[in-house]
TIDOFI-379993 format. One record per residue: residue in one letter; x, z, y negated of N, C-alpha, C in turn; chain. Coordinates in Angstrom, 2 decimals. Last residue first. Layout:
 type      nx      nz      ny     cax     caz     cay      cx      cz      cy mol
    a       X       Z       Y       X       Z       Y       X       Z       Y   A
...
END
This chain:
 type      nx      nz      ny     cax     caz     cay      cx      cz      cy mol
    x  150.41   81.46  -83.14  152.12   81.76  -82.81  153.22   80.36  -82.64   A
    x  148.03   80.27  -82.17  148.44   80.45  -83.28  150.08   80.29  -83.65   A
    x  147.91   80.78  -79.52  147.66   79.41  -79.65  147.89   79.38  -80.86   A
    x  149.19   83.87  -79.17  149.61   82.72  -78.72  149.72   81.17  -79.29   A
    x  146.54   84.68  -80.18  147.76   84.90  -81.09  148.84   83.78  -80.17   A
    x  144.38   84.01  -78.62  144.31   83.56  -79.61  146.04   84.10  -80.58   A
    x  145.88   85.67  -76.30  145.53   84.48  -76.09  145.30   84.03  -77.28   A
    x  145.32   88.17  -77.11  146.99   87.70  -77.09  146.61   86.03  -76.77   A
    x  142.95   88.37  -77.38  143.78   88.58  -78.29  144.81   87.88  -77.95   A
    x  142.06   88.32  -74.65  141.46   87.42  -76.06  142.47   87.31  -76.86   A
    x  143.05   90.19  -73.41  143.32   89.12  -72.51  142.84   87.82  -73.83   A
    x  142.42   92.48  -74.92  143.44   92.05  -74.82  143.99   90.69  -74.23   A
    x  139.31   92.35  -74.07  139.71   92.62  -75.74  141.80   91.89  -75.79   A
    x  139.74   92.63  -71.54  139.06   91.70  -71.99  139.08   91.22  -73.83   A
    x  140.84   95.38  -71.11  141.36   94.24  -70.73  140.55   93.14  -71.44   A
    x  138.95   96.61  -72.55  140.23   97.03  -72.89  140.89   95.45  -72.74   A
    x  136.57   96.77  -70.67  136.31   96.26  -72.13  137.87   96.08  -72.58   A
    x  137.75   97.77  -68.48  137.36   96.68  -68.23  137.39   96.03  -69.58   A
    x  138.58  100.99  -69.20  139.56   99.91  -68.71  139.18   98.39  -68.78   A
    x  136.52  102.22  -71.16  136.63  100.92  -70.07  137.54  100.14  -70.10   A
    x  137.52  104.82  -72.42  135.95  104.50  -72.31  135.43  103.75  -71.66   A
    x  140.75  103.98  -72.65  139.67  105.49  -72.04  138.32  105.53  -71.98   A
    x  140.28  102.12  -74.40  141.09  102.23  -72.74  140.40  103.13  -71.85   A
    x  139.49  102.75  -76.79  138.59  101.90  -75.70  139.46  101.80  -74.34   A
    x  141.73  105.18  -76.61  140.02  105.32  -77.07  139.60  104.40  -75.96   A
    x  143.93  102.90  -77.48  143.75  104.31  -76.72  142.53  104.78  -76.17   A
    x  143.16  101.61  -79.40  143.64  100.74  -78.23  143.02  101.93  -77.19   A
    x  142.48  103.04  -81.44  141.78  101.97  -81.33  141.68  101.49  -79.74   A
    x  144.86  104.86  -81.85  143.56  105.55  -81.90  142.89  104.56  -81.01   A
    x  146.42  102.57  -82.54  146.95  103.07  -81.27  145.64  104.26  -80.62   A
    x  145.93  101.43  -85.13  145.64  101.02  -83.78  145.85  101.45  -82.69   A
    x  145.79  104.05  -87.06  144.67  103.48  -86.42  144.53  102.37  -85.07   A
    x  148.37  106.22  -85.67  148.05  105.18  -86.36  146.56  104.46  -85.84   A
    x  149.48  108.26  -83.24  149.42  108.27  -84.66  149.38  106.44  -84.86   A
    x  149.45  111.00  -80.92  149.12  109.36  -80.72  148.87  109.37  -82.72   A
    x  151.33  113.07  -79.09  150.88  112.55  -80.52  150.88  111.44  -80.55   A
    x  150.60  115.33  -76.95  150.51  113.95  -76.47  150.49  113.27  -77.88   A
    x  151.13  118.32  -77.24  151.06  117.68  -75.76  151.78  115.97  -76.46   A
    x  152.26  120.12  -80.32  151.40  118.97  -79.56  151.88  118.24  -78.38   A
    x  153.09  122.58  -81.57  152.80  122.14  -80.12  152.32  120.94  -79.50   A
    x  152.55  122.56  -83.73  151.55  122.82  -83.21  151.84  123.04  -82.18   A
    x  155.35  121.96  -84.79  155.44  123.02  -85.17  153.66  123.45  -84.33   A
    x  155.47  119.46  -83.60  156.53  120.21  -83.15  156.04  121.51  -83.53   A
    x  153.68  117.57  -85.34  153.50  118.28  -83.73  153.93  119.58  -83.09   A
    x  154.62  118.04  -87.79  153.53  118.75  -87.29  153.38  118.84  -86.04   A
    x  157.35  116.04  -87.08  157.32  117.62  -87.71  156.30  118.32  -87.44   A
    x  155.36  114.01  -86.82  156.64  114.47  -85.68  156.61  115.64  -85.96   A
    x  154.71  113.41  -89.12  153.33  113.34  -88.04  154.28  114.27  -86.33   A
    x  156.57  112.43  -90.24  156.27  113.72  -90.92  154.83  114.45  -89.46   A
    x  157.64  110.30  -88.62  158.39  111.18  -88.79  157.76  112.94  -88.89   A
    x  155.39  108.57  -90.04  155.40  108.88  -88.51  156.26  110.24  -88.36   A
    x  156.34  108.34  -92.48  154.76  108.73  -92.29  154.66  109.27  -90.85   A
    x  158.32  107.15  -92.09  158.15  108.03  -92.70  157.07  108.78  -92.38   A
    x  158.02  104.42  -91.43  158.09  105.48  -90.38  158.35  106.78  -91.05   A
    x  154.86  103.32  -91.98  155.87  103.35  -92.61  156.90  104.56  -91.66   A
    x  152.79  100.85  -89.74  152.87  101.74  -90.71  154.09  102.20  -90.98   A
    x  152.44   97.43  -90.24  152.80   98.25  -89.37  152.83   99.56  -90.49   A
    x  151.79   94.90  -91.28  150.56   95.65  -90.95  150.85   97.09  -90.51   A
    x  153.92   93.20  -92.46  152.28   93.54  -93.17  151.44   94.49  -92.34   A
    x  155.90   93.83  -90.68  156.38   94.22  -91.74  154.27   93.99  -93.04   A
    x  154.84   92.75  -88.68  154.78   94.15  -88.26  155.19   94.47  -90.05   A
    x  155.12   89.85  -89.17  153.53   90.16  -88.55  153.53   91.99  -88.75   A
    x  157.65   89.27  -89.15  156.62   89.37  -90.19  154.93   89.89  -90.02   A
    x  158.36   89.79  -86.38  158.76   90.82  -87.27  158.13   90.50  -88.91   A
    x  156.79   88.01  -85.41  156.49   88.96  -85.29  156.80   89.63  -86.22   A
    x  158.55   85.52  -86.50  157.06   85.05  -86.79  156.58   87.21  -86.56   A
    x  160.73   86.09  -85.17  160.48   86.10  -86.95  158.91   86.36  -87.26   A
    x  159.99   85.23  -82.84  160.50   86.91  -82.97  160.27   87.13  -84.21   A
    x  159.54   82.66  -82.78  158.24   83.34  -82.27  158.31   84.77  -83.02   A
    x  161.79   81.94  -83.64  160.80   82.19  -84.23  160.14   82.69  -84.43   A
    x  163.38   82.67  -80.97  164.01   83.10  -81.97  162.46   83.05  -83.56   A
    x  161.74   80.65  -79.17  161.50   82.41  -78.93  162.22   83.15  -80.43   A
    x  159.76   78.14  -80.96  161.09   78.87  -80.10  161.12   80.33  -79.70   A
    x  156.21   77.36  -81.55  157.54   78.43  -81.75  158.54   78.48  -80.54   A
    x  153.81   76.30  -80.37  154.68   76.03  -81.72  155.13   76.70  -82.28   A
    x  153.86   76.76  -77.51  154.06   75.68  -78.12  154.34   75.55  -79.51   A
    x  156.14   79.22  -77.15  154.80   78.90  -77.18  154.70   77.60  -78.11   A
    x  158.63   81.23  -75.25  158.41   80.49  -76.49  156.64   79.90  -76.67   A
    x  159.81   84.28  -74.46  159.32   83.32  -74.32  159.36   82.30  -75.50   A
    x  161.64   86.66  -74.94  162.21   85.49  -74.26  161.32   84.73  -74.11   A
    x  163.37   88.22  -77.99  161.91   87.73  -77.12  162.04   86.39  -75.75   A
    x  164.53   91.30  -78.35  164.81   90.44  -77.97  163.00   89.35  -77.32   A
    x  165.47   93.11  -81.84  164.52   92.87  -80.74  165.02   91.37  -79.78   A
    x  165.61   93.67  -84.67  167.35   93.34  -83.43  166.82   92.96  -81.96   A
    x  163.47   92.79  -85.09  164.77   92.52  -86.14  166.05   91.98  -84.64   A
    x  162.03   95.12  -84.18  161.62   93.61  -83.88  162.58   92.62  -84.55   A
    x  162.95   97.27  -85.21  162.53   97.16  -83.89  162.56   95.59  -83.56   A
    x  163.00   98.44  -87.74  163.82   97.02  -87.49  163.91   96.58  -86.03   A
    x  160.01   99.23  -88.53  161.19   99.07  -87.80  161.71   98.20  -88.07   A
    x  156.77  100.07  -88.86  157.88   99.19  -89.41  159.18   99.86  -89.80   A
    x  155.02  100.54  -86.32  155.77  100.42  -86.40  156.81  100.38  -87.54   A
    x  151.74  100.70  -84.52  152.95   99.68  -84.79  153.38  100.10  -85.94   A
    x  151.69  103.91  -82.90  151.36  102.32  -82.84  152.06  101.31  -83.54   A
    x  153.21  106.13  -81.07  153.00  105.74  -82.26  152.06  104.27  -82.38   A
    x  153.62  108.98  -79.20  152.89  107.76  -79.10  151.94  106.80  -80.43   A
    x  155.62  111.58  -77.87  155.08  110.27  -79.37  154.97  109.05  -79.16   A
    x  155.00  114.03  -76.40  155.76  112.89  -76.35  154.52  112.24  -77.62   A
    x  156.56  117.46  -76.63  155.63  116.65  -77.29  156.10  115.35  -76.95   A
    x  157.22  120.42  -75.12  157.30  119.02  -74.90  156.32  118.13  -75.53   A
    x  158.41  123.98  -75.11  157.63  122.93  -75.21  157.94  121.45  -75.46   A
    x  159.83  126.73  -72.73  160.05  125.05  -74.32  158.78  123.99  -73.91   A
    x  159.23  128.94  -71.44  159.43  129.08  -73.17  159.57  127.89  -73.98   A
    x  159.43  128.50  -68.67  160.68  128.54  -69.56  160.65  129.00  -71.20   A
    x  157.25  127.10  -67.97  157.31  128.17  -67.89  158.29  128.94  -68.16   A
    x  156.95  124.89  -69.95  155.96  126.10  -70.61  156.81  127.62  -69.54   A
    x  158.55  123.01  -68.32  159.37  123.55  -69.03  158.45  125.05  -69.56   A
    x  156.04  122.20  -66.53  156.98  123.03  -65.95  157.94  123.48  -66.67   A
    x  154.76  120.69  -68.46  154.18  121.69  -67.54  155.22  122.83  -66.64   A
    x  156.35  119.22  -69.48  155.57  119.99  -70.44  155.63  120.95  -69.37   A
    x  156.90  116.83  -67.18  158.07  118.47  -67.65  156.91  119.16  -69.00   A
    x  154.49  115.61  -67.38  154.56  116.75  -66.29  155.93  117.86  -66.57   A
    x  154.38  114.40  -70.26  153.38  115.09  -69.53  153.96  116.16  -68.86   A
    x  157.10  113.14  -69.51  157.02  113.98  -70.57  156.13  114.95  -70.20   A
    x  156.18  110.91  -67.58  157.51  112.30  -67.62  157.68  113.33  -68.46   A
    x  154.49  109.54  -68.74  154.12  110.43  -67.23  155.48  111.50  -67.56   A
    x  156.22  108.68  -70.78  154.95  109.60  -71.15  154.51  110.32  -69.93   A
    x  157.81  106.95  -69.72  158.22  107.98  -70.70  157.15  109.20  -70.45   A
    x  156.40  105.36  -68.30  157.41  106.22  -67.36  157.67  107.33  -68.54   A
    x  155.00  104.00  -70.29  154.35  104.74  -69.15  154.87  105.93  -68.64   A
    x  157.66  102.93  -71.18  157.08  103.89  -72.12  156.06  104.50  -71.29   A
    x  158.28  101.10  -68.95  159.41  102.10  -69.54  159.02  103.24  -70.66   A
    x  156.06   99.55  -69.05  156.62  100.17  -67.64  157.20  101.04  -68.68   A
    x  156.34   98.25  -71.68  154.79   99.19  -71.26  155.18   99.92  -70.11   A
    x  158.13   96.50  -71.58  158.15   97.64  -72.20  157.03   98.47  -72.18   A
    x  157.83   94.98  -69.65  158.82   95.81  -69.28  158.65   97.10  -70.01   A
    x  154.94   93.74  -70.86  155.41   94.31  -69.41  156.78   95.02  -68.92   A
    x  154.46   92.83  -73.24  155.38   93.76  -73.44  155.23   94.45  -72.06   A
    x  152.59   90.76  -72.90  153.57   90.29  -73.55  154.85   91.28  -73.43   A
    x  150.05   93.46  -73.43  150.52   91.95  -72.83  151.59   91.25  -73.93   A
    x  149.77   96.65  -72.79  149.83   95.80  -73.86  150.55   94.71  -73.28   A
    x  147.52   99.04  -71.46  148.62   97.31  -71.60  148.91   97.10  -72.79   A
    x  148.72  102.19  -72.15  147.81  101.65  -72.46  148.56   99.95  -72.00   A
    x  150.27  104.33  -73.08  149.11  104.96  -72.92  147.97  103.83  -72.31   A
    x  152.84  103.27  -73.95  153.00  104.40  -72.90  151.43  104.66  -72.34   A
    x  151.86  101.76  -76.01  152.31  101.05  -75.00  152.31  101.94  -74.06   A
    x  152.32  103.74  -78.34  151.11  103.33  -77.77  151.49  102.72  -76.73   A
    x  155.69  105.55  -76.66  154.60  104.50  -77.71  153.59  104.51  -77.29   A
    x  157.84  107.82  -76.92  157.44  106.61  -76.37  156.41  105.78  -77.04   A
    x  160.44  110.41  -77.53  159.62  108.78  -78.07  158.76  108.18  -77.76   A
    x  160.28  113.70  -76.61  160.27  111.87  -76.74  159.73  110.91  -77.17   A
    x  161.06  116.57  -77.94  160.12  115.21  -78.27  160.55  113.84  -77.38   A
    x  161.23  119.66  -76.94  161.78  118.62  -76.92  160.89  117.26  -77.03   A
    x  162.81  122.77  -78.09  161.19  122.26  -77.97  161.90  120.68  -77.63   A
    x  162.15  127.12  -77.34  162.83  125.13  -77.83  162.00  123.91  -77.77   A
    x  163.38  129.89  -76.24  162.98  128.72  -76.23  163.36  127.40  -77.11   A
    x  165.19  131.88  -75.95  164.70  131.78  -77.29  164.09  130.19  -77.64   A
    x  168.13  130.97  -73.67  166.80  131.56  -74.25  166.26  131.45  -75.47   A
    x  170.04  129.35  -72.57  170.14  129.72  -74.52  169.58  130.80  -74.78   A
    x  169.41  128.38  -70.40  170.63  129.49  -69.65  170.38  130.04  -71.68   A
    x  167.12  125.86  -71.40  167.00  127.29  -70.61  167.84  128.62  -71.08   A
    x  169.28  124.62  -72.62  168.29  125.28  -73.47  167.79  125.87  -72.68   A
    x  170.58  123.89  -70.21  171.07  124.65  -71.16  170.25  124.99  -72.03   A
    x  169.02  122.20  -69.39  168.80  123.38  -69.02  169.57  124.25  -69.52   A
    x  168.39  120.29  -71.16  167.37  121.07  -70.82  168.01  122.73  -70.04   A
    x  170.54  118.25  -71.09  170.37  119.53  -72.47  169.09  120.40  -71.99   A
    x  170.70  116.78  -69.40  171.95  117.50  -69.41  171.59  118.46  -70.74   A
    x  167.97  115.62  -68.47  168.80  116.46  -67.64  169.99  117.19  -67.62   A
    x  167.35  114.99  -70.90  166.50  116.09  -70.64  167.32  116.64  -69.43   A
    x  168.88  112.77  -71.22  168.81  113.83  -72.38  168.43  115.27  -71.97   A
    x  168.27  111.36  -69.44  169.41  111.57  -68.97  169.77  112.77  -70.50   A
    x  165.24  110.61  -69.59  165.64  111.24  -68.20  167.06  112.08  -68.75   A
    x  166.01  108.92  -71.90  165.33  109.88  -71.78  165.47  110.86  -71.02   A
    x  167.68  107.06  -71.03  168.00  107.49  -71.51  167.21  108.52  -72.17   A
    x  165.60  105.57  -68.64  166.91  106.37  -68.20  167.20  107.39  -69.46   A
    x  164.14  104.50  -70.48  163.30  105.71  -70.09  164.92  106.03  -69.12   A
    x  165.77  102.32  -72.63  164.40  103.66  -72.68  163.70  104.25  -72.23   A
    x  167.97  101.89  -71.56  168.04  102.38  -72.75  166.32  103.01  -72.80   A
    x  166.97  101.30  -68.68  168.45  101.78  -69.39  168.15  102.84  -70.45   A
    x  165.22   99.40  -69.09  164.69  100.56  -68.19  165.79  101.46  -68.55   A
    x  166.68   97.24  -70.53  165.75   98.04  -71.24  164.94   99.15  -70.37   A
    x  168.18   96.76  -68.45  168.76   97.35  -69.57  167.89   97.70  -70.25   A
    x  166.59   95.62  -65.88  167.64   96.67  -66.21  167.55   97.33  -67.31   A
    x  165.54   93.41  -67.41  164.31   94.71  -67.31  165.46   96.08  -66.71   A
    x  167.57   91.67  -67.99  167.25   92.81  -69.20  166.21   93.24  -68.43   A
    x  168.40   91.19  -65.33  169.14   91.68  -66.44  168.73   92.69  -67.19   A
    x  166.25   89.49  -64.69  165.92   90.62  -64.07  167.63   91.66  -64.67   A
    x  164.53   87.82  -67.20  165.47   87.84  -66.50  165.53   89.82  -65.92   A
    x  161.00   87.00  -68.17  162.27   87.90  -67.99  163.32   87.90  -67.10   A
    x  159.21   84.97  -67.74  160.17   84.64  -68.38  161.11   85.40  -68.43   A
    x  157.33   86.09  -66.31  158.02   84.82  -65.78  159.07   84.49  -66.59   A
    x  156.09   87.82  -68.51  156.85   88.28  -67.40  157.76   87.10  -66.39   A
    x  157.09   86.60  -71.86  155.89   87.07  -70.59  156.42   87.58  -69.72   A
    x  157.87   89.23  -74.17  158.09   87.83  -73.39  157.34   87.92  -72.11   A
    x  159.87   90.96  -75.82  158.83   90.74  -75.61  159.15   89.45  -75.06   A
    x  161.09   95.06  -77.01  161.79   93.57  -76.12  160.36   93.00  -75.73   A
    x  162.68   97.24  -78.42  161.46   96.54  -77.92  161.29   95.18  -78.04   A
    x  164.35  100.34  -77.87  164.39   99.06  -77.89  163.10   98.60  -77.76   A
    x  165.51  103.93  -78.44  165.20  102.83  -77.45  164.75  101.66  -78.63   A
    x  166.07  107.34  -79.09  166.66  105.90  -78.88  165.36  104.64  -78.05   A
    x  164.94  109.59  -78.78  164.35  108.83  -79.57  165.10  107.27  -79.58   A
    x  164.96  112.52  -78.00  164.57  111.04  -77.25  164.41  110.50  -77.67   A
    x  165.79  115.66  -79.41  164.42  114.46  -79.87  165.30  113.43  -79.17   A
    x  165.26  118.88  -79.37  165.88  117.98  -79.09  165.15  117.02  -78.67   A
    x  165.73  121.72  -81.33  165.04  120.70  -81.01  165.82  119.22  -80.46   A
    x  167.42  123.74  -80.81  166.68  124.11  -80.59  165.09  123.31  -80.38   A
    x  170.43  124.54  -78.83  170.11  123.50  -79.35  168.04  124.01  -79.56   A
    x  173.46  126.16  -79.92  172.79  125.87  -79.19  171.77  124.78  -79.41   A
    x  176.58  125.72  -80.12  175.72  127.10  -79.50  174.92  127.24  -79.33   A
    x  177.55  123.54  -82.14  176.69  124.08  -82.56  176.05  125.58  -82.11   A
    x  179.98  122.71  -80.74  180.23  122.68  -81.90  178.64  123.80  -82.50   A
    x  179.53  123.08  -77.46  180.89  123.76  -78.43  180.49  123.84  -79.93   A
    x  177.07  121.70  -78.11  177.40  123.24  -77.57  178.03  123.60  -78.10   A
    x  177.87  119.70  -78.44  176.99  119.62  -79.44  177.27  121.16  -79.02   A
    x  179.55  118.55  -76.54  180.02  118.88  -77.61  179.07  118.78  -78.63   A
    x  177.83  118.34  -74.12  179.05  119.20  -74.23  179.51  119.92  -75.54   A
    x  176.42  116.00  -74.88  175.92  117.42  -74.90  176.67  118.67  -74.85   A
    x  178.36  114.47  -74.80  177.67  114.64  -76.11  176.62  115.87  -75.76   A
    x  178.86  114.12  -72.20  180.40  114.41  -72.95  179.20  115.05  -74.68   A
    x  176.75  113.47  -71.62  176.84  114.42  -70.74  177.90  115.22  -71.82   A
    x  176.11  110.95  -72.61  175.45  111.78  -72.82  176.10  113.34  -72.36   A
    x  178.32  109.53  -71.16  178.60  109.70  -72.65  177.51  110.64  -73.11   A
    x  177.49  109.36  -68.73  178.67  110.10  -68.97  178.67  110.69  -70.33   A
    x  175.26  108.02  -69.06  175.13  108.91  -68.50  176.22  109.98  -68.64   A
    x  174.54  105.63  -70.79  175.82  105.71  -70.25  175.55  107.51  -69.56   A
    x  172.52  104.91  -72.87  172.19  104.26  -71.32  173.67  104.76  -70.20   A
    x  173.44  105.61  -75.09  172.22  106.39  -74.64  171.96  106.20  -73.36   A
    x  176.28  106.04  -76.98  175.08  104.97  -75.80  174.67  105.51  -74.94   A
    x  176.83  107.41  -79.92  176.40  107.75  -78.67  175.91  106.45  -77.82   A
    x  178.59  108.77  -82.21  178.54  107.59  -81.82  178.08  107.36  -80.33   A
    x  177.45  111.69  -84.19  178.35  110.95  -82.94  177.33  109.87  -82.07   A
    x  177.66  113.88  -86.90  176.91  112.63  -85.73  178.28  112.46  -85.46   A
    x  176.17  116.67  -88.44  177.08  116.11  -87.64  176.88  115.07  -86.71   A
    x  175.68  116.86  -91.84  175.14  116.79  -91.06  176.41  116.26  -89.77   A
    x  175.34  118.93  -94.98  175.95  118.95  -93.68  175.13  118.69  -92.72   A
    x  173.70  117.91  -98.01  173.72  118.02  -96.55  174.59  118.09  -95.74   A
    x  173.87  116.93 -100.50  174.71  118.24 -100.20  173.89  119.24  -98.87   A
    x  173.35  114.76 -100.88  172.55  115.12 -101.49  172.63  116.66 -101.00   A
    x  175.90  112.97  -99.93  175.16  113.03 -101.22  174.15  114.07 -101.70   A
    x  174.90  113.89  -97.09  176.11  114.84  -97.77  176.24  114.76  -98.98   A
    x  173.55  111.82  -96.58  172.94  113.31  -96.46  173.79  114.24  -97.26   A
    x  174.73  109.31  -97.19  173.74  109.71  -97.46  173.47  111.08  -97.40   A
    x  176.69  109.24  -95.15  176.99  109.14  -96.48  175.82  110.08  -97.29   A
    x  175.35  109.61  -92.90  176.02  110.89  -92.90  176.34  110.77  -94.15   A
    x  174.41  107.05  -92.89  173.70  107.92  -92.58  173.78  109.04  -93.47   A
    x  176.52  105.26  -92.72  175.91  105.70  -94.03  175.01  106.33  -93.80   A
    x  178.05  106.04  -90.01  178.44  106.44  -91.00  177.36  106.60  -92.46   A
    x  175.38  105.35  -88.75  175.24  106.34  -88.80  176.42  107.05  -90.11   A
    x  176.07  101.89  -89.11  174.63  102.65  -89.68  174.34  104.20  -89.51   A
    x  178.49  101.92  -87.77  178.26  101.60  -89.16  177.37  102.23  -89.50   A
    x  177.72  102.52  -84.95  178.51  103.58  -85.43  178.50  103.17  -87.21   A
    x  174.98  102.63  -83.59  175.45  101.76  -84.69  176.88  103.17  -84.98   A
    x  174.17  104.56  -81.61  174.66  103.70  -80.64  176.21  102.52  -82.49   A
    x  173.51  107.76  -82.24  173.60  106.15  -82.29  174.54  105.27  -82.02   A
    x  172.94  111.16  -83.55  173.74  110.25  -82.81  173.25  108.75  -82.47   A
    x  173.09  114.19  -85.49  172.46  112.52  -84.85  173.64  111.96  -84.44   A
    x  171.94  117.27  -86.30  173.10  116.42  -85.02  172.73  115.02  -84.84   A
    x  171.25  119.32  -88.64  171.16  117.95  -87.95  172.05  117.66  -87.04   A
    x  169.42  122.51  -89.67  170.35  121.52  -89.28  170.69  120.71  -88.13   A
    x  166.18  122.36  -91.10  166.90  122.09  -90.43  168.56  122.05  -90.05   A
    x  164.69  122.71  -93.60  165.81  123.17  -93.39  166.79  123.42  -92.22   A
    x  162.89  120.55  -93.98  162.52  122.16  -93.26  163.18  122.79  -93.15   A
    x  164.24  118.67  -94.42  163.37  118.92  -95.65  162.73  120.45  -94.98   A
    x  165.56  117.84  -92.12  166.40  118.21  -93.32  165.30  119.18  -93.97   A
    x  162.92  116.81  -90.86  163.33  117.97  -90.31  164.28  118.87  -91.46   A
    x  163.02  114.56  -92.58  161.75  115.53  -92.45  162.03  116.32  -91.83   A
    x  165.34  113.20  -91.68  165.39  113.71  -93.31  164.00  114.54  -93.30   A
    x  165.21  112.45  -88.93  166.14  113.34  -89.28  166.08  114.08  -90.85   A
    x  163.08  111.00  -89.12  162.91  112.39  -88.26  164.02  113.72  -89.20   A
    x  164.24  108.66  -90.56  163.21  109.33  -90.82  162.97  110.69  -90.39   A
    x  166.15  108.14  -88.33  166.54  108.28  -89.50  165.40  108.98  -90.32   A
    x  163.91  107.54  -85.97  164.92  108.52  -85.77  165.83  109.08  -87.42   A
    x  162.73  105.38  -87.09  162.07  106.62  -86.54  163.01  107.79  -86.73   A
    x  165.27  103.20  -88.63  163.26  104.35  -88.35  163.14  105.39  -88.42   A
    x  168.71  104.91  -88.17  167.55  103.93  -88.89  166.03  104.13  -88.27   A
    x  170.13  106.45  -86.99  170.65  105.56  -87.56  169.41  104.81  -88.44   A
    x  169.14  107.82  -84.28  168.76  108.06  -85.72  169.50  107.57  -86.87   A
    x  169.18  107.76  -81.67  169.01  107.07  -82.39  168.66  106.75  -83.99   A
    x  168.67  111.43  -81.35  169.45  110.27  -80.52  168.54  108.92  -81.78   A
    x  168.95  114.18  -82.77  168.32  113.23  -82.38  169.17  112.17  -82.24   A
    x  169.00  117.92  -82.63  169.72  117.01  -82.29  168.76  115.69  -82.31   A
    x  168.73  120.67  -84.57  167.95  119.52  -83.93  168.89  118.33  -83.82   A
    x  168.55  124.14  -84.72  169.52  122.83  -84.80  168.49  122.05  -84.04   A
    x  166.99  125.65  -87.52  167.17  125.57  -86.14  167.93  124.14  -86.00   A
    x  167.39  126.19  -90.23  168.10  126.80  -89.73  168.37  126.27  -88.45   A
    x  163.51  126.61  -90.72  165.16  126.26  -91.08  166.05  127.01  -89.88   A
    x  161.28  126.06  -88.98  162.51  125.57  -88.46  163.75  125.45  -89.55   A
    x  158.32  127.91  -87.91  160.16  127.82  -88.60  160.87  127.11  -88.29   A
    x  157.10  127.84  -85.57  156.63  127.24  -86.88  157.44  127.08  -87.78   A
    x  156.97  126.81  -82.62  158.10  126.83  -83.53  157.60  126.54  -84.94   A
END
């Protein structure tokens, strides 16, 4: 898909990051937009925003973990649009805490919101982008985490794994349909990911509510801009890209994973241990 004015792109969570970002680098190709989010506030100024600058864009107030409400929102992206030509997975959450400390609640709800609500995109808009023809293309989200441990983030390393195995293998079987499948595997971040984020441990010299501050300052100096990520989205889409891994740490993590699981672990089992006794 080297063209994309014109083509409709739907994205789920696009109220803010990633997804808000996606949506104004696709704009800038001449896209037209469909977003949807869970913030019904943060998508109104969304839509403020775009139409300032004499954008038609159409959103709806979506929860991504409701199966129905996806189903009712694919419905009416049809009616309203006819068809769909990119369609971006992009909702989800990132939640931290050891594993003894998770309540079996939230590994629900964050299996919910980020790899159900993946699953549940691809099962009610895929095949209608089939019955469309004229192929298509579909991104998910997932993360360095999808490729790799990362300690501390055991639910969320399950739920981005699951992203990325799933992505992988529908690639393979959507190619024979005409749509391609890029999954995104970003490294860190700056989001409000860690803002609205939930942490459930604590460490001797931090509460978990700290600990979370203490992070979301940690991502706001080092993390990259999601802009930058967004535009790294757009090139995939238009290459084709299988698997987009973007930022030096996720290169870093990725790489020595793939060279020795053993070195990997041992690099990580340090790390989080000296950020801990710090933290």
């Amino acid at each position: 898909m080297k063209d994309l004015k014109d083509k409709i792109v739907v994205i789920t969570g696009a109220a803010s990051g990633i997804g808000l970002e996606m949506a104004r680098a696709f704009a800038r190709e001449g896209a037209k937009l469909v977003l949807a989010d869970i913030n019904a506030a943060g998508l109104d100024d969304v839509k403020r925003d775009f139409e300032a600058l004499g954008r038609s864009v159409h959103t709806f107030v979506l929860d991504v973990t409701k199966k129905e409400q996806i189903k009712d929102f694919c419905d009416k992206v049809y009616e309203t649009m006819g068809r769909v030509d990119v369609l971006c997975n992009n909702a989800g959450v990132g939640w931290a805490g050891k594993f003894e400390d998770w309540p079996l609640d939230a590994w629900e709800q964050i299996i919910a919101i980020n790899l159900w609500s993946v699953i549940y995109g691809c099962h009610y808009f895929y095949p209608r982008m089939i019955k469309q023809g004229g192929g298509g293309h579909i991104v998910n989200t997932a993360s360095g985490a999808g490729l790799h441990p990362a300690p501390l983030l055991t639910a969320y390393c399950t739920t981005k794994h699951g992203v990325v195995g799933f992505s992988e293998t529908l690639r393979a079987e959507a190619a024979l349909n005409g749509i391609d499948v890029t999954c995104v595997c970003p490294g860190i971040v700056k989001t409000n990911i860690t803002v609205t984020g939930k942490v459930f441990s604590r460490t001797a010299n931090s509460t978990a509510d700290q600990l979370r501050e203490k992070l979301d300052a940690l991502y706001i100096k080092t993390a990259m801009k999601p802009d930058y990520v967004a535009e790294k989205i757009v090139k995939a889409v238009k290459k084709n890209t299988a698997v987009l891994r973007i930022g030096p740490d996720e290169f870093f993590n990725d790489n020595l994973h793939r060279i020795s699981r053993a070195a990997h672990s041992f690099v990580t089992q340090k790390t989080i241990k000296l950020a801990l006794d710090r933290l």
